[in-house]
N, CA and C atoms as a LAMMPS dump frame, in Angstrom:
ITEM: TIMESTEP
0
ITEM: NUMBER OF ATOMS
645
ITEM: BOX BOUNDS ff ff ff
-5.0000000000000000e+02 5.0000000000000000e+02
-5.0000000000000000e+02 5.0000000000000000e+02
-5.0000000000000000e+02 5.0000000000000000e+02
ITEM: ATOMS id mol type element x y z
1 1 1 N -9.017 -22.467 1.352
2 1 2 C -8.62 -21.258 2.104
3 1 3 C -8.116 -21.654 3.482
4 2 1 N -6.841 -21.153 3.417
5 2 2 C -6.439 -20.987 5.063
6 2 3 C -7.333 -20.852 5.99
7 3 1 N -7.023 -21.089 7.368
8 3 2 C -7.69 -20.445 8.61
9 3 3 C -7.053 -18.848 8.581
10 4 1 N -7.832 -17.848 8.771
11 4 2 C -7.857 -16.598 8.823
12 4 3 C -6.594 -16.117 10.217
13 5 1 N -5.577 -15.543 9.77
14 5 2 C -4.532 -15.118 10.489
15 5 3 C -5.161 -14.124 11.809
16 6 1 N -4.891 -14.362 12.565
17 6 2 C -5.669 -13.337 13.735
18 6 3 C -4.729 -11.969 13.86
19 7 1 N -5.54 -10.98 13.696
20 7 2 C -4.958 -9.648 13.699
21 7 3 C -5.722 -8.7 14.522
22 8 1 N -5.022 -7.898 15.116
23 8 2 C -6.038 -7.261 15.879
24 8 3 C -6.86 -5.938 15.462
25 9 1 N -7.526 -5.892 14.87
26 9 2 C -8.676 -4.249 14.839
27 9 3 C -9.674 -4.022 15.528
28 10 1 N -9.588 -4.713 16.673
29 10 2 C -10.859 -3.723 17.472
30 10 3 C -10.797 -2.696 17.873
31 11 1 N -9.954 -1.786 17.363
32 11 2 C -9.637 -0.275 18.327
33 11 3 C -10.17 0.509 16.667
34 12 1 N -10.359 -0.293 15.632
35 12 2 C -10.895 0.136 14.575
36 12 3 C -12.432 0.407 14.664
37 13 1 N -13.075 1.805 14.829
38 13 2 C -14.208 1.827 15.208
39 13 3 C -15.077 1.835 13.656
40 14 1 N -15.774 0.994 12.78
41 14 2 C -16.666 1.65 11.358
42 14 3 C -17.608 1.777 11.527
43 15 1 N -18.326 2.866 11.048
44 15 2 C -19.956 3.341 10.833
45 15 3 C -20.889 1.938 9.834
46 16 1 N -22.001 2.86 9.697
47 16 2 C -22.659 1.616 8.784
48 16 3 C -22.784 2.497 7.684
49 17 1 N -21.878 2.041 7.004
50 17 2 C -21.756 2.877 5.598
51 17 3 C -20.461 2.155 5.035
52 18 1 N -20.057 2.306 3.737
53 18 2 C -18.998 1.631 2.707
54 18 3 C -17.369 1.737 3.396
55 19 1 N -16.67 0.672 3.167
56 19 2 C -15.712 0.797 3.568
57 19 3 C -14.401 0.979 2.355
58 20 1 N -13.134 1.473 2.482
59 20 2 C -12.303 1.58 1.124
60 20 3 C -11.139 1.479 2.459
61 21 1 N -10.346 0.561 1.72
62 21 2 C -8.858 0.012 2.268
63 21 3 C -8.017 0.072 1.501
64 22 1 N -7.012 0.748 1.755
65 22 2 C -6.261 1.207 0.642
66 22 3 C -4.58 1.315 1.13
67 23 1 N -3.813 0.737 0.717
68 23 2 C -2.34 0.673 0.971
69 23 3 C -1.387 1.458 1.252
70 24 1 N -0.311 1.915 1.183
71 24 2 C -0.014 3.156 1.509
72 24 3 C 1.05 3.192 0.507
73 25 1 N 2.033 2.402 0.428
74 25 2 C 3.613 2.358 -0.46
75 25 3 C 2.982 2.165 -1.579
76 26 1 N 3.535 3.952 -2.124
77 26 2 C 3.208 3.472 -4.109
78 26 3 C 1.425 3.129 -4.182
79 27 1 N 1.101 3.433 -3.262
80 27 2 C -0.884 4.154 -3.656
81 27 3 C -1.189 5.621 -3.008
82 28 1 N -0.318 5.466 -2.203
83 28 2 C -0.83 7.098 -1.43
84 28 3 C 0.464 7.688 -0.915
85 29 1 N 1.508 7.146 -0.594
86 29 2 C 2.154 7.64 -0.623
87 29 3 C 4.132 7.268 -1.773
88 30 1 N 4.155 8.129 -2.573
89 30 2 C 5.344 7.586 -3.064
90 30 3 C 6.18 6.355 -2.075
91 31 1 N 6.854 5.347 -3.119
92 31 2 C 7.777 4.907 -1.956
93 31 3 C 8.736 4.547 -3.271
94 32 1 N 8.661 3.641 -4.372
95 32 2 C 9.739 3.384 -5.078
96 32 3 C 10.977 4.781 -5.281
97 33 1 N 10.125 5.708 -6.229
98 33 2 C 11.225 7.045 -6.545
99 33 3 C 11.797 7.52 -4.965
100 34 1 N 11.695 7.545 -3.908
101 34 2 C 12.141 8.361 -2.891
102 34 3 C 13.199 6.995 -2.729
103 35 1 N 12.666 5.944 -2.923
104 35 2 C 13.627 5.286 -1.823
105 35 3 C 14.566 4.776 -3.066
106 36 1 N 14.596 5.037 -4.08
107 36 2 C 16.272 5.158 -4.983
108 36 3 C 16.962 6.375 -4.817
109 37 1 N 16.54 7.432 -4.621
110 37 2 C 16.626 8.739 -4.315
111 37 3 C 17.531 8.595 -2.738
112 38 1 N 16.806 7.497 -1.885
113 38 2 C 17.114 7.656 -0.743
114 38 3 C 18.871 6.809 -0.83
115 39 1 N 18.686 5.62 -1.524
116 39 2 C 19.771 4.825 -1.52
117 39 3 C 21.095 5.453 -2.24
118 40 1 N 20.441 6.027 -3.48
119 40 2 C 21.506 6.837 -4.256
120 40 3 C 22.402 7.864 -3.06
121 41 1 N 21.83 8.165 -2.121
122 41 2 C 22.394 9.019 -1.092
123 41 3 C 23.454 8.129 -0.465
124 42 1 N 23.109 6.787 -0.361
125 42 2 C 23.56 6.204 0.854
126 42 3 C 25.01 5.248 0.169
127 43 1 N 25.125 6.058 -1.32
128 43 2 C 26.336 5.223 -1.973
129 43 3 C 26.27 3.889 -2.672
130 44 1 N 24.792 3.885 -3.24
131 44 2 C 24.068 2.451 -3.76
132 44 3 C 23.024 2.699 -5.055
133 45 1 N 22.658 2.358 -5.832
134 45 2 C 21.94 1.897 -6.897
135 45 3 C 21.076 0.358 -7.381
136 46 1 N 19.867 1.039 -7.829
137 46 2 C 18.808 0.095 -8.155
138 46 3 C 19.226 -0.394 -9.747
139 47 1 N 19.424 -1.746 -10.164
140 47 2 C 19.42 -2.169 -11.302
141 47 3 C 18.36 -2.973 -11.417
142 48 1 N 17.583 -2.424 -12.535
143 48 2 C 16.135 -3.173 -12.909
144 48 3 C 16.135 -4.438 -13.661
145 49 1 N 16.518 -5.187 -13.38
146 49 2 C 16.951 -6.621 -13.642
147 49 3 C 15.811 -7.853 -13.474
148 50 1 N 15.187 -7.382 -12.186
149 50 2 C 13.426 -8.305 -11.817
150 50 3 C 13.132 -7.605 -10.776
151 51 1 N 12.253 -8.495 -10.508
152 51 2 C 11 -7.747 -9.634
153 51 3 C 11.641 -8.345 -8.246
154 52 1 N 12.64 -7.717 -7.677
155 52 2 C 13.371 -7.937 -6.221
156 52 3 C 14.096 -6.088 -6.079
157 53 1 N 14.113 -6.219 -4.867
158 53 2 C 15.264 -5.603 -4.628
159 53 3 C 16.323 -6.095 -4.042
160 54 1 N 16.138 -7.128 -3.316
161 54 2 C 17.368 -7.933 -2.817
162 54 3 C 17.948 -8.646 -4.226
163 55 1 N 19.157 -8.514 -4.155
164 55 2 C 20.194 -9.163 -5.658
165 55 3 C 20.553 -7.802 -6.782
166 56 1 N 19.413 -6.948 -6.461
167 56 2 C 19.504 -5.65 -7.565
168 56 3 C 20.021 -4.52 -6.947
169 57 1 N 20.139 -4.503 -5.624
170 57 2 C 20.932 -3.147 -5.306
171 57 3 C 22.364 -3.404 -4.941
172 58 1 N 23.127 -2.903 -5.772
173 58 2 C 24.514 -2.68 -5.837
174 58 3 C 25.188 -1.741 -5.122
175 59 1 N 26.376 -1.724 -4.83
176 59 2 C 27.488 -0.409 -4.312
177 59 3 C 27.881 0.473 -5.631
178 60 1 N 27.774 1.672 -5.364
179 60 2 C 28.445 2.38 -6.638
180 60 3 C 29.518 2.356 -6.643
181 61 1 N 30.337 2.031 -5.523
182 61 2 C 31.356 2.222 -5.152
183 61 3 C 32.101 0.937 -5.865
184 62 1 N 31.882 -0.254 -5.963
185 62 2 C 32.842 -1.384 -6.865
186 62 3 C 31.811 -2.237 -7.359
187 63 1 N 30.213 -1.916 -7.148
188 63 2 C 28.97 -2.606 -8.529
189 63 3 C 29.108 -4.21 -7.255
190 64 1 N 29.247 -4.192 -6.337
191 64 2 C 29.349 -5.226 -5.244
192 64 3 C 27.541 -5.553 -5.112
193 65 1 N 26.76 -6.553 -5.242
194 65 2 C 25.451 -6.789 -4.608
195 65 3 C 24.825 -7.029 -3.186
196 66 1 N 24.35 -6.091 -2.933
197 66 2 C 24.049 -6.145 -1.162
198 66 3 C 23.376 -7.409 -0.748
199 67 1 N 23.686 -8.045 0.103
200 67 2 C 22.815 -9.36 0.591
201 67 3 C 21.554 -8.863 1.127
202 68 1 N 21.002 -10.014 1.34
203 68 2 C 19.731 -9.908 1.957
204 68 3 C 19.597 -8.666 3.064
205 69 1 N 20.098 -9.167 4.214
206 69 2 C 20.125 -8.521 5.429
207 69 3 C 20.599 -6.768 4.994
208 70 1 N 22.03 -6.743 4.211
209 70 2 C 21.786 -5.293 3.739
210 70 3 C 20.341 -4.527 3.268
211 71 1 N 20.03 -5.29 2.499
212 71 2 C 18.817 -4.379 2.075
213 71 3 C 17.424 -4.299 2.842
214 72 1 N 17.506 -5.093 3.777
215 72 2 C 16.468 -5.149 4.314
216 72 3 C 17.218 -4.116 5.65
217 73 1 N 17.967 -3.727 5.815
218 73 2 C 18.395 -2.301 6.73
219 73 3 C 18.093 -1.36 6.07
220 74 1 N 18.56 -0.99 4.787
221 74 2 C 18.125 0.103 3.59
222 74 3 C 16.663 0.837 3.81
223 75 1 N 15.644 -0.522 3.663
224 75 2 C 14.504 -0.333 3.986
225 75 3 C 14.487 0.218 4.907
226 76 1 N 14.602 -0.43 6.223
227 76 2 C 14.418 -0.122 7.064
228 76 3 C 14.864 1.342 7.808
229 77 1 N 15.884 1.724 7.391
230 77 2 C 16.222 2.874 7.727
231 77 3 C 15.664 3.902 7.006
232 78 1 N 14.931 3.366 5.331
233 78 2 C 14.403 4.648 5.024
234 78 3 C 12.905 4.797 5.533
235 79 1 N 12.457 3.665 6.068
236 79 2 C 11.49 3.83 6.999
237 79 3 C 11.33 4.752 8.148
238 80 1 N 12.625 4.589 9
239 80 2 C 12.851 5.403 9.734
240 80 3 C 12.413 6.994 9.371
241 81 1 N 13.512 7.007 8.682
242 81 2 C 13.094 8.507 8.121
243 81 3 C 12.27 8.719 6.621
244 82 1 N 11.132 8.217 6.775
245 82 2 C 10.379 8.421 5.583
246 82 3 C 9.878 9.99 5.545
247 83 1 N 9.18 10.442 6.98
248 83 2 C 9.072 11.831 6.842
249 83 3 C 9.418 12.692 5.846
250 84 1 N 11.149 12.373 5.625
251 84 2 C 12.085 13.379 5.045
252 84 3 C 11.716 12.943 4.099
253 85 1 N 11.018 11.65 3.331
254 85 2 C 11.572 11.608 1.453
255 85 3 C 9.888 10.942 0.822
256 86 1 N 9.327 10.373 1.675
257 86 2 C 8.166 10.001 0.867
258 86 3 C 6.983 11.507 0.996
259 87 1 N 6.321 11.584 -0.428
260 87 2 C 5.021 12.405 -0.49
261 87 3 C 3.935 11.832 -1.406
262 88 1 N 3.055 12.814 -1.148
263 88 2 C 1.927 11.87 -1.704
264 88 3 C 1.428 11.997 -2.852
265 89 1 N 0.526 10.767 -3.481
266 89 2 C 0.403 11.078 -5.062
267 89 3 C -0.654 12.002 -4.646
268 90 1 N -0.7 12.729 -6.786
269 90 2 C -1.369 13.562 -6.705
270 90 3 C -3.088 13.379 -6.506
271 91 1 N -4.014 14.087 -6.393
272 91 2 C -4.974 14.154 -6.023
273 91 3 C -5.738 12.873 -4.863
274 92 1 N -4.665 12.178 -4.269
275 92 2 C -4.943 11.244 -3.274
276 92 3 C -5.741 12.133 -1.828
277 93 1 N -4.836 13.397 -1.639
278 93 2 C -5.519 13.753 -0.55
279 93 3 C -6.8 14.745 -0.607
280 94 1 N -7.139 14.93 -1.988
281 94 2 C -8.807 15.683 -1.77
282 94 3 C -9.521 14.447 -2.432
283 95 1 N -9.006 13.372 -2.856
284 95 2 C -9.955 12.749 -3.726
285 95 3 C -10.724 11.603 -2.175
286 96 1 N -9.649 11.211 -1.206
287 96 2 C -9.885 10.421 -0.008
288 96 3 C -10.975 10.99 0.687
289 97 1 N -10.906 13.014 0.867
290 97 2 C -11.646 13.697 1.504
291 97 3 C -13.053 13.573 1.422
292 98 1 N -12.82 13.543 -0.367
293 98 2 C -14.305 13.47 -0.738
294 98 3 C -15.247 11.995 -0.617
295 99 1 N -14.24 10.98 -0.139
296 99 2 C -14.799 9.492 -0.21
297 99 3 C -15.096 9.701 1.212
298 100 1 N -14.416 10.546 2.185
299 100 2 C -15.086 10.108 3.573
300 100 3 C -16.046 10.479 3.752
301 101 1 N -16.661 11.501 2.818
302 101 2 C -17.995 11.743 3.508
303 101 3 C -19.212 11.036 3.362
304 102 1 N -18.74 9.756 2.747
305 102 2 C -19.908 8.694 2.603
306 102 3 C -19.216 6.988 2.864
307 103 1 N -18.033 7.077 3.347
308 103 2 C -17.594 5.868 2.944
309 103 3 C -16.23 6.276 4.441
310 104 1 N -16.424 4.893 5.399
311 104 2 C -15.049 4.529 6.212
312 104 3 C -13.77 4.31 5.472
313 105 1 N -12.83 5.181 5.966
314 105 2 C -11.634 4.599 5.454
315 105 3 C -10.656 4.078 5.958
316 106 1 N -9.749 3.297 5.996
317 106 2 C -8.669 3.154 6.769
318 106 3 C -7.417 2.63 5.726
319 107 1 N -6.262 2.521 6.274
320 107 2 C -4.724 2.556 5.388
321 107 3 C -4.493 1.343 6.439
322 108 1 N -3.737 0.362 5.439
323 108 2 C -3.507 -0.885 5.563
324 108 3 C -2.291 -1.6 4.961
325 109 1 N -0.921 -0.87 5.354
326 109 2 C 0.266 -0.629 4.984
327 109 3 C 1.019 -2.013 5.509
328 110 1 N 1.786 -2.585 4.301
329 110 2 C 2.89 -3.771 4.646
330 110 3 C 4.107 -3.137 5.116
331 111 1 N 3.964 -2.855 6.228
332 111 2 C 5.796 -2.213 6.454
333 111 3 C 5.473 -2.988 7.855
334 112 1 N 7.103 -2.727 8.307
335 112 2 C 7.292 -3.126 10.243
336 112 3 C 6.105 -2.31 10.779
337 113 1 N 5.88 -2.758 11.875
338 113 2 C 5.073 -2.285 12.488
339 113 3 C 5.906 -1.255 13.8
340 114 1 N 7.029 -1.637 13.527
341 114 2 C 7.516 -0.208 14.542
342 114 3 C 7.873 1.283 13.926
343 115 1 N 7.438 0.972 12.796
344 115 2 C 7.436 2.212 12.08
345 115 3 C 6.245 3.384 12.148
346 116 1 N 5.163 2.543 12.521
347 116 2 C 3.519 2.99 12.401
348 116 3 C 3.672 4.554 12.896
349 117 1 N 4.651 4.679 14.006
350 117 2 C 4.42 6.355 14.421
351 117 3 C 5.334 7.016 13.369
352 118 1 N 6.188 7.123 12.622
353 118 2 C 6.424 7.541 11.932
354 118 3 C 5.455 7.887 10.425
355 119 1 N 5.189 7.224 10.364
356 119 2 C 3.919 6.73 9.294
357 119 3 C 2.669 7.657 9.819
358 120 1 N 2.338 7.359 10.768
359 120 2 C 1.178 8.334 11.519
360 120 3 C 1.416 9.815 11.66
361 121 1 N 3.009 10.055 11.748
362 121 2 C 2.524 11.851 11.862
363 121 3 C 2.88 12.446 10.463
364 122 1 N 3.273 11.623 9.513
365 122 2 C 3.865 11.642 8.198
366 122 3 C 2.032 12.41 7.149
367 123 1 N 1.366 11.003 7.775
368 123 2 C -0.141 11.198 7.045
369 123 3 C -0.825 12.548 7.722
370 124 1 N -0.427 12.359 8.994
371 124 2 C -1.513 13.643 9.747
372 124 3 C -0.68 14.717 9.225
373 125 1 N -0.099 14.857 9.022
374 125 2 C 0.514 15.769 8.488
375 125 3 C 0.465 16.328 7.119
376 126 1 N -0.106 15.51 6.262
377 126 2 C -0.595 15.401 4.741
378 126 3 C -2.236 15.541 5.043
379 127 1 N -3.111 15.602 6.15
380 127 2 C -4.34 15.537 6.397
381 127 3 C -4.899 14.366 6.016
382 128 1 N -4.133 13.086 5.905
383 128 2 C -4.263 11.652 5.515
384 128 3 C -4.724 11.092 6.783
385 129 1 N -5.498 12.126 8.05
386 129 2 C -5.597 11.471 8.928
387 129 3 C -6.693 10.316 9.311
388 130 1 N -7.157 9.189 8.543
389 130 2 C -7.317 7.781 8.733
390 130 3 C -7.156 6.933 9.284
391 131 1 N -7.346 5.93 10.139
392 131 2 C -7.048 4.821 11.054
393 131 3 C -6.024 3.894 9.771
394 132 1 N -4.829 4 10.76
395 132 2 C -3.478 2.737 9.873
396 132 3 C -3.43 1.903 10.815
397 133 1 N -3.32 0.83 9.89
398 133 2 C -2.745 -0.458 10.234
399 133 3 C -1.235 -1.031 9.706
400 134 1 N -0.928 -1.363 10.24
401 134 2 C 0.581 -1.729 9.791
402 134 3 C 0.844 -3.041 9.999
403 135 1 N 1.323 -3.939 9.345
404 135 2 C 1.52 -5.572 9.414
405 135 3 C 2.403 -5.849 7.808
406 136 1 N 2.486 -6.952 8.554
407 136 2 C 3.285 -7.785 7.24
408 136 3 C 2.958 -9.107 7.124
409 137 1 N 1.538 -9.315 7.761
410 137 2 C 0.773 -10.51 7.676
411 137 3 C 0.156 -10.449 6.42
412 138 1 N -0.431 -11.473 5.729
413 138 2 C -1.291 -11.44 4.436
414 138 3 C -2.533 -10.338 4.87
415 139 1 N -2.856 -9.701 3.369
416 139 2 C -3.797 -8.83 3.859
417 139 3 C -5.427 -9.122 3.485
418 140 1 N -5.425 -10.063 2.948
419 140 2 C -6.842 -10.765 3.191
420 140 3 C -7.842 -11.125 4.485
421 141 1 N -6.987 -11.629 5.105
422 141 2 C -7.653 -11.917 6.275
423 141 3 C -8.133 -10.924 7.167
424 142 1 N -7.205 -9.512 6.897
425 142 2 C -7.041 -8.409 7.74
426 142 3 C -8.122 -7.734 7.415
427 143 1 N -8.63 -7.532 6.181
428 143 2 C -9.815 -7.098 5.785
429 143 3 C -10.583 -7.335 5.594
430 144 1 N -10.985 -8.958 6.092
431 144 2 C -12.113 -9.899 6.308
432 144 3 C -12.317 -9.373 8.062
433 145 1 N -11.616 -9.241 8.615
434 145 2 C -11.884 -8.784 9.712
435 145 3 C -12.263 -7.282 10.398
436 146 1 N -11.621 -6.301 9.386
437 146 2 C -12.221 -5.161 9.554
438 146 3 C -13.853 -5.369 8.934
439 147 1 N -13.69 -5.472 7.974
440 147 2 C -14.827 -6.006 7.199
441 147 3 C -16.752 -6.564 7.786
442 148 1 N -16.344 -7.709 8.666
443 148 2 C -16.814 -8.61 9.487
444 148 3 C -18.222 -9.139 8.294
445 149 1 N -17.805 -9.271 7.254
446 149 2 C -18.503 -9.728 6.299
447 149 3 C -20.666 -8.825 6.021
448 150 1 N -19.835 -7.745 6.275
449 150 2 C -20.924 -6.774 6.387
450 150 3 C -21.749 -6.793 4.915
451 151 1 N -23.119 -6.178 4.695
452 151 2 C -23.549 -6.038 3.085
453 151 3 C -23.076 -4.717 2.291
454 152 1 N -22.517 -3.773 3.583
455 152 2 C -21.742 -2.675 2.953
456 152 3 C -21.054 -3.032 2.086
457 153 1 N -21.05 -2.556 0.631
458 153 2 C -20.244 -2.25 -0.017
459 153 3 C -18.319 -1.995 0.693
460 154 1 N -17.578 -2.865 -0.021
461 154 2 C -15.837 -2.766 0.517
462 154 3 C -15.433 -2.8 -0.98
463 155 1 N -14.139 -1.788 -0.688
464 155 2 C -13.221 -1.854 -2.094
465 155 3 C -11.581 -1.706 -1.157
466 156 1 N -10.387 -2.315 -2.284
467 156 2 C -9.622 -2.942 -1.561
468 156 3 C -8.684 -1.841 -2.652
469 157 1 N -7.555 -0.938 -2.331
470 157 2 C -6.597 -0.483 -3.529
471 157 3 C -5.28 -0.848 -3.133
472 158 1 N -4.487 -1.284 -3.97
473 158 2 C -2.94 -1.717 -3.62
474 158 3 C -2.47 -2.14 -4.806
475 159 1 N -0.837 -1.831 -4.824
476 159 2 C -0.024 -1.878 -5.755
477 159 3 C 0.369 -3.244 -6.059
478 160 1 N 0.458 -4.564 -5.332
479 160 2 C 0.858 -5.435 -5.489
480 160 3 C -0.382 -6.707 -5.639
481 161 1 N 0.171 -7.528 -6.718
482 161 2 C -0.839 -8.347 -7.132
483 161 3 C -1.284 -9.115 -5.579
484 162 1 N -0.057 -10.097 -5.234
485 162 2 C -0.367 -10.642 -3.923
486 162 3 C -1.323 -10.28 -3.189
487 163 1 N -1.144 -9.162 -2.66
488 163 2 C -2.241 -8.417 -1.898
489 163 3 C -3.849 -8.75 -2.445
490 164 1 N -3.845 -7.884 -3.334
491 164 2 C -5.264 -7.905 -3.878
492 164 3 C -5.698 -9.51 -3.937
493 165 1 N -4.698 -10.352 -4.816
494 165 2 C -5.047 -11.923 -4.585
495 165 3 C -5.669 -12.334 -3.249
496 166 1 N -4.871 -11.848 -2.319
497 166 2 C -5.256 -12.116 -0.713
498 166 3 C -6.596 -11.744 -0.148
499 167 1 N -7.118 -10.149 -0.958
500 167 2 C -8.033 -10.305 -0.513
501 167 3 C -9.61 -10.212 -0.976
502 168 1 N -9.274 -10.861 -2.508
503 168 2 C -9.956 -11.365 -3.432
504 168 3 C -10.321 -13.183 -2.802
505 169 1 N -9.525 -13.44 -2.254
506 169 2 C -9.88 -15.287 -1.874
507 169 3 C -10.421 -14.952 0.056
508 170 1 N -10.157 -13.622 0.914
509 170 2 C -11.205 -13.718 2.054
510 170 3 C -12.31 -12.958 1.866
511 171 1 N -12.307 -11.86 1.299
512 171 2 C -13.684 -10.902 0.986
513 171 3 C -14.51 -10.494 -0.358
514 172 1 N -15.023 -12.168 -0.887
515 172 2 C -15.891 -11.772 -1.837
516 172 3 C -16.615 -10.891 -2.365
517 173 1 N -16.668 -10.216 -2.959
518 173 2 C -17.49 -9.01 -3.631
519 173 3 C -16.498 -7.727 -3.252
520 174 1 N -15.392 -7.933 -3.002
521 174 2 C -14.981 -6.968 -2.322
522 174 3 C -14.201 -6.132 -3.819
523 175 1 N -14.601 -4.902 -3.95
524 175 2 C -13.939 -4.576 -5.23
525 175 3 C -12.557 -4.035 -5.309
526 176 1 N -11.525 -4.527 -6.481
527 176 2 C -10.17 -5.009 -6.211
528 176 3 C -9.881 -3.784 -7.4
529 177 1 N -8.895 -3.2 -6.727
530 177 2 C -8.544 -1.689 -7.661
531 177 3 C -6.332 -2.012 -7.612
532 178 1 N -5.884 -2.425 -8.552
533 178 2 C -4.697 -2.502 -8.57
534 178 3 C -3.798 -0.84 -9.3
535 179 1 N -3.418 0.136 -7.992
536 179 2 C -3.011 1.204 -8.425
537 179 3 C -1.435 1.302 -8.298
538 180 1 N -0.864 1.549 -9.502
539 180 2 C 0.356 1.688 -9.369
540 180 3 C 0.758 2.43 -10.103
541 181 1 N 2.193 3.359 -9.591
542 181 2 C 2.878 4.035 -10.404
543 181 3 C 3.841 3.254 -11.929
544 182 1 N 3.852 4.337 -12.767
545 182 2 C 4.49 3.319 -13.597
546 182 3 C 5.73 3.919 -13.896
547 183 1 N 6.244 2.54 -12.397
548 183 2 C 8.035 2.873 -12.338
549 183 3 C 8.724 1.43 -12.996
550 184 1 N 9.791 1.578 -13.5
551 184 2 C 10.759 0.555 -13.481
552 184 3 C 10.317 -0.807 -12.948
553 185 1 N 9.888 -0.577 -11.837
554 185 2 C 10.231 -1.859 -10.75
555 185 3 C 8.454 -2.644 -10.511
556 186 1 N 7.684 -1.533 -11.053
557 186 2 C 6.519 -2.086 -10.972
558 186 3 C 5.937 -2.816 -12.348
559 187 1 N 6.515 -2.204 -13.601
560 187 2 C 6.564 -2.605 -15.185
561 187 3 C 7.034 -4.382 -14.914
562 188 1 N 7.858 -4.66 -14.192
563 188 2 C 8.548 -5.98 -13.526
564 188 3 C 7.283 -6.866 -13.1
565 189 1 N 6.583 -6.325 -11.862
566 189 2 C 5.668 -6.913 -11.076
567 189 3 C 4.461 -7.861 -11.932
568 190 1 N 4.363 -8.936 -10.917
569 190 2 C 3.631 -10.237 -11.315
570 190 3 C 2.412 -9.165 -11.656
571 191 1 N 1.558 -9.688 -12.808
572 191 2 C 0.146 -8.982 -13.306
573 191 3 C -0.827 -10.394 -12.486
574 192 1 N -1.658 -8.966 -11.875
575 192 2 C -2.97 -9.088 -11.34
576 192 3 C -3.86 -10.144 -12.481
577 193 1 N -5.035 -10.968 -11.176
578 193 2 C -5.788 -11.806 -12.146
579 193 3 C -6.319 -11.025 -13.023
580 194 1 N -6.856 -11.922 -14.125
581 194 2 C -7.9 -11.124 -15.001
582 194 3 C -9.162 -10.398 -14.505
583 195 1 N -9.534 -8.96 -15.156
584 195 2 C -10.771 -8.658 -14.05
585 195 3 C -10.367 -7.471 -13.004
586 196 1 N -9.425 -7.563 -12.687
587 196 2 C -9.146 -6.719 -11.955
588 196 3 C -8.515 -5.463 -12.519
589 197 1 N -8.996 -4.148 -12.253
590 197 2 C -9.259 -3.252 -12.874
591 197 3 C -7.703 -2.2 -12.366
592 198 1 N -6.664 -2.026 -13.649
593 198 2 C -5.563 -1.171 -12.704
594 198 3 C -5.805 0.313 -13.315
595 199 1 N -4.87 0.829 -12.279
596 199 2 C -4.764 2.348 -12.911
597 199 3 C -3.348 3.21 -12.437
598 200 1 N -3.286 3.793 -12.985
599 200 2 C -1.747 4.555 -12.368
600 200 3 C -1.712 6.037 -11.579
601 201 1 N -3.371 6.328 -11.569
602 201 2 C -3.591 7.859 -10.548
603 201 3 C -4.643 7.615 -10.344
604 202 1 N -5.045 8.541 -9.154
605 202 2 C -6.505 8.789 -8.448
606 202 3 C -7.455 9.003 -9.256
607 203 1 N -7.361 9.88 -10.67
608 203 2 C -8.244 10.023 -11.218
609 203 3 C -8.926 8.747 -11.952
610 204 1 N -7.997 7.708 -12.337
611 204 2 C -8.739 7.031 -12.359
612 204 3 C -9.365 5.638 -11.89
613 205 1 N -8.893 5.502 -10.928
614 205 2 C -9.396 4.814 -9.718
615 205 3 C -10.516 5.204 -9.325
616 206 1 N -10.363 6.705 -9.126
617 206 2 C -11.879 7.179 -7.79
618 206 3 C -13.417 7.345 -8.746
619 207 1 N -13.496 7.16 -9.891
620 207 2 C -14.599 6.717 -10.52
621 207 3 C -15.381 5.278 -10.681
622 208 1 N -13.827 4.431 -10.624
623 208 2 C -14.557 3.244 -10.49
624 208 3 C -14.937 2.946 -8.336
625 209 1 N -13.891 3.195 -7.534
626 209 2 C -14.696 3.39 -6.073
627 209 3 C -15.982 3.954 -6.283
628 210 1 N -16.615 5.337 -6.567
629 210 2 C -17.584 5.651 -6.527
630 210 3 C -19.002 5.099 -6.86
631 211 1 N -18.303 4.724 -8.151
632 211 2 C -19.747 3.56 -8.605
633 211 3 C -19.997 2.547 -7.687
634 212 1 N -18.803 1.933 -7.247
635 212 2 C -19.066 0.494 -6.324
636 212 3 C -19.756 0.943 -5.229
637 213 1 N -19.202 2.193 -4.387
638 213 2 C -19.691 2.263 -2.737
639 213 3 C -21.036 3.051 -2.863
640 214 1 N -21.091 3.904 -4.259
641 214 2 C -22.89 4.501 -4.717
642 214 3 C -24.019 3.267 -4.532
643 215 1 N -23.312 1.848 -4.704
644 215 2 C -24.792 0.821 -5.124
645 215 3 C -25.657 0.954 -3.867
């Protein structure tokens, strides 16, 4: 194991009670369907070809492949205005409600980090209001540090194997919930180790959280 990436959460205040960290793109809040939705606007198309979007988004206009740097503006601009196009899955926002009243939560989102206020009045606005973090550092370490290797019960939810890998090798026992929609682009995505438990909605995710943060 690496040396642990230094990130900052001390403005992250947790009780002594269970913690649940949970992602935001494609676990709580849509992001694949809005943001073809978003590109299709912008005179472009997703071809499901692999698990990239750089090489797969094309011009409709002459089937031309956007380089790197294009698509990483794409993003970025639908970041900008995510307000307008991302919402949230279903039963994410009473099922979270009902986890806070025994369990810390916080959102632990891979996007720019100059996006975070956008992102922040997006959730308060959905009553997703939770402490976010925003980085594009590995997220293992990040939740070894919220964490601080407490006996509380921690469970970790996110769409991408990486992730969970990340923070399956800093926070042992930490229980690893791989939730994803089942789009195109995620049917693609590298499969999670063995063991690790996926699901494609809240409903069934928040039975297996419950058991873990009940022990």
């Amino acid at each position: 194991m690496d040396a642990p990436i230094e990130f900052d959460v001390s403005h992250i205040q947790l009780q002594e009670r269970p913690l649940i960290v949970c992602d935001v793109d494609d676990v709580v809040l849509h992001f694949f369907a809005p943001f073809l939705a978003f590109i299709d606007a912008e005179g472009h198309e997703f071809l499901p070809r692999s698990f990239r979007l750089t090489g797969n988004i094309v011009s409709k206009a002459n089937g031309s492949v956007l380089e790197e740097k294009d698509v990483r503006r794409l993003i970025e601009a639908f970041f900008e205005a995510q307000e307008q196009w991302q919402t949230p899955f279903d039963r994410v926002v009473d099922t979270l409600a009902t986890f806070s009243k025994d369990a810390d939560i916080v959102f632990l989102t891979a996007m720019p980090p100059q996006f975070w206020g956008q992102r922040r009045r997006l959730l308060d606005r959905l009553e997703l209001d939770y402490p976010l973090l925003a980085s594009l550092q590995p997220k293992g370490p990040i939740v070894r540090s919220l964490h601080r290797q407490r006996e509380m019960p921690v469970a970790f939810v996110d769409d991408m194997a990486h992730n969970l890998h990340s923070v399956s090798e800093y926070v042992p026992g930490c229980l690893l919930i791989n939730l994803k929609p089942a789009s195109i682009v995620h049917r693609m995505a590298p499969a999670v180790a063995a063991g690790i438990p996926e699901a494609n909605e809240w409903g069934q995710a928040a039975p297996l959280i419950q058991a873990h943060i009940a022990r």
